[in-house]
C-alpha positions, 0 to 999 in steps of 0.5 A, a space after each residue: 475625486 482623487 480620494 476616490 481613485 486612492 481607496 480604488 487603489 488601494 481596495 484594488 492591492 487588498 484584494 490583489 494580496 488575498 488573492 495572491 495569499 489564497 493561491 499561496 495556501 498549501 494544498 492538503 494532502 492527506 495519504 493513509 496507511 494501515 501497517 506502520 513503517 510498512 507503509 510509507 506514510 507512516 514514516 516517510 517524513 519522519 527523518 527532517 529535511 527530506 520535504 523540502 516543498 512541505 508547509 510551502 506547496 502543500 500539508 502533509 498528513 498521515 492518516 491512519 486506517 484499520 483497514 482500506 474499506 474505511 479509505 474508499 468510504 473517506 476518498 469519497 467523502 472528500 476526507 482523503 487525497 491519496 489511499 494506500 490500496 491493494 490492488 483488490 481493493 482499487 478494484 472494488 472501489 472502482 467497481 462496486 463503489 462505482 469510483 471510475 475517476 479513482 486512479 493508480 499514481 504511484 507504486 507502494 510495493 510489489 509481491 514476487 520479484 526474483 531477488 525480494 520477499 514473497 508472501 508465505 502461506 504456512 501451517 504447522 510443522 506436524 500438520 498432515 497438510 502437505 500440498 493445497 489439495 490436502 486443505 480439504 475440510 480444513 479451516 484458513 485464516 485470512 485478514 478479509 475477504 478479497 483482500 490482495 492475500 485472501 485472492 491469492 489463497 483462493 487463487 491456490 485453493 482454486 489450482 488445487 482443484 478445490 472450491 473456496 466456497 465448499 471445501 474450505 471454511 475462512 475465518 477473518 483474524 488481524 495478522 498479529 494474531 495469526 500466529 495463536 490461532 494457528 499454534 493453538 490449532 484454530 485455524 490450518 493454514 495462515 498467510 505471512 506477511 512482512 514484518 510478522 513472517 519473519 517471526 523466528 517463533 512463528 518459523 520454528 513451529 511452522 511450515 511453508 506450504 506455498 509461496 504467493 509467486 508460486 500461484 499468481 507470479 508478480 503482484 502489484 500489491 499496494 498502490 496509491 490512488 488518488 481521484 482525477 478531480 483532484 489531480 487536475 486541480 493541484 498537479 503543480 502541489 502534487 508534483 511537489 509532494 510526489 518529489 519530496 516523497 521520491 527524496 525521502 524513498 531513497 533516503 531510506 532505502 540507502 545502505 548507508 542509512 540503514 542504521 539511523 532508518 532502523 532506529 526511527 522506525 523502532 522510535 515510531 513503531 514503539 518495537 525494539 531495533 532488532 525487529 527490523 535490522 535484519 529486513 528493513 528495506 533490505 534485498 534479502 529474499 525471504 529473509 528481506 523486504 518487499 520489492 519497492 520501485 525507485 521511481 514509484 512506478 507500478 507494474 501495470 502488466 501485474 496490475 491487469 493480471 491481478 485483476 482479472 485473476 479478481 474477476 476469475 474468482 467471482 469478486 469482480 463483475 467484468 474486468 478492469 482496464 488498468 491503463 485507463 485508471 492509472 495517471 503516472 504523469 505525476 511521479 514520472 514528472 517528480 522523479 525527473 527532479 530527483 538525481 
C-alpha cells in the first residue's frame, strides 16, 4: 500500500513537471516581410541584446514573402502569426478572404506625415506628361493591382477626370525594375517608393509628376496584423514580444546608432553602406524615411480613410470599420514597459 502511494506521488510530480514544461514552451511567432530592412522584420532582432523575452516567452521567426497575397493565404493556413500587410491588402483579406477576426496590432509605417518621405510618382524628364490628365492613352506601372501604391495612382487618375479602366493601360513589374522600363520608355509613369526613389540615377533622368499626400493625404501604409484566436490565446507572449519589438525600434531609430544601425543593414541587405546613410530611419522629407510610430500605434483616422478610398474605386463591396478590426490593447500594454 505504501509503494502504492509513492508511485501516485511520484506519477502525480511527473505529470506536474510536463505540465509546467508544456506551459513553459515559447510560443511561436512567425512575422513576414517583404522588402529587407524596410520592413522591420527582417532586421529588427539582428542587433543582440534587444530581445530580451526571446527563447523564454516566445521564438522569433522572420518570414520572408514575395508579396502580401501568399501572407493571407499562410495566416489562414495557420502558417503565420503576425503579417506585414498594406492597408489595401487587410482590406481584402477582410473581405473577400472572408478573415473578420484578422485584426490591426501595431503600425509599420505611415505615408504623408509633414516633415517625412511621401511616395513619388515619376516620369521621364523630357516626358510631354505634365499633370495626371496629361496620362491618357499612356501606360503605368504598378507593382499589382490594389496594392497600397496602385489605390493611389487610381485615386489620381480618378481626380483627373480619368478612367483607370479606359484611359490608361497598367502593366504589373517588381519596384527594382521600374526604373529600365520607364528610361527605356516601356512604360510613362512609375511609382517610387523607399529605398529605390532615392536612386540618384533614377532622379537625374526623371521627374515627379505628383506626390501620394498630394491626392489621399495620411496613409497608413503598412500594418501588422495577426488573427483574434491567436491573440487571446498568447496575449502574456505577445506582449513580450510586442515589448522586445518596442525596444529594438528605438534602438534603431536612435541618432546615436545610426552608424552601427547602417552598417548591419548593409551586412543583411548584401548592399554598400552609402544606400542608406543618408535615409535609414532618418526625418529627412524626401530625401529621408517614412513615418514610424514610436509606440507602434496606427493612425486608425487614416485607416478608415484608405479604406473607403478602396471601396470608392471598386476593390471593395461595402466599407470596412477600422476600429472594429484593431486590438492595440497589446503594443499599448508593451510600450508601458519600455522608458
Amino acid at each position: 500500500m505504501r509503494s502504492m502511494k509513492i508511485l501516485t506521488a511520484l506519477l502525480a510530480a511527473t505529470c506536474a513537471i510536463a505540465v509546467t514544461n508544456a506551459h513553459a514552451e515559447p510560443v511561436k511567432i512567425r512575422v513576414a516581410w517583404v522588402v529587407p530592412v524596410a520592413n522591420w522584420p527582417s532586421i529588427m532582432f539582428e542587433k543582440p541584446g534587444l530581445a530580451t523575452h526571446m527563447g523564454k516567452s516566445y521564438a522569433f521567426e522572420a518570414v520572408r514573402f514575395q508579396g502580401t497575397p501568399p501572407m493571407i493565404t499562410a495566416l489562414a493556413n495557420g502558417e503565420l502569426e503576425i503579417a506585414d500587410l498594406a492597408f489595401s491588402s487587410f482590406a481584402l483579406a477582410v473581405q473577400n478572404a472572408g478573415m473578420n477576426d484578422l485584426r490591426v496590432i501595431a503600425d509599420e509605417f505611415q505615408d504623408g506625415v509633414d516633415g517625412y518621405y511621401t511616395g513619388e510618382f515619376f516620369v521621364l524628364k523630357e516626358s510631354p506628361v505634365k499633370s495626371v490628365k496629361d496620362l491618357k492613352g499612356k501606360v503605368l506601372a504598378t507593382n499589382a493591382a490594389g496594392s497600397a501604391v496602385d489605390i493611389v495612382m487610381r485615386a489620381a487618375l480618378k481626380k483627373g477626370g480619368l478612367d483607370d479602366k479606359k484611359d490608361v493601360t497598367f502593366v504589373e513589374a517588381a519596384f527594382p525594375n521600374m526604373k529600365a522600363m520607364l528610361v527605356e520608355k516601356k512604360v510613362d509613369l512609375i511609382p517610387g517608393v523607399v529605398p529605390f526613389s532615392l536612386d540618384p540615377d533614377l532622379r537625374s533622368k526623371t521627374r515627379v509628376l505628383f506626390l501620394q499626400k498630394q491626392i489621399v493625404g495620411r496613409t497608413q501604409m503598412i500594418v501588422w496584423a495577426a488573427r483574434e484566436d491567436f491573440i487571446k490565446k498568447n496575449r502574456a507572449a505577445l506582449v513580450d514580444f510586442m515589448e522586445d519589438a518596442l525596444r529594438a525600434a528605438r534602438w534603431w531609430t536612435d541618432p546615436k546608432n545610426h552608424k552601427e544601425a547602417v552598417d548591419i543593414a548593409a551586412r543583411v541587405s548584401k548592399r554598400p553602406p552609402e544606400a542608406f546613410d543618408k535615409w535609414l530611419f532618418v526625418k529627412g522629407g524626401q530625401s529621408g524615411d517614412y513615418y514610424r510610430d514610436r509606440n507602434f500605434l496606427p493612425n486608425l483616422t487614416a485607416l478608415q480613410a484608405n479604406f473607403k478610398l478602396q471601396q470608392e474605386l471598386g476593390f471593395l463591396k461595402t466599407n470596412i470599420d477600422a476600429k472594429k478590426h484593431a486590438d492595440l490593447s497589446v503594443v499599448q500594454e508593451a510600450a508601458k514597459r519600455v522608458k
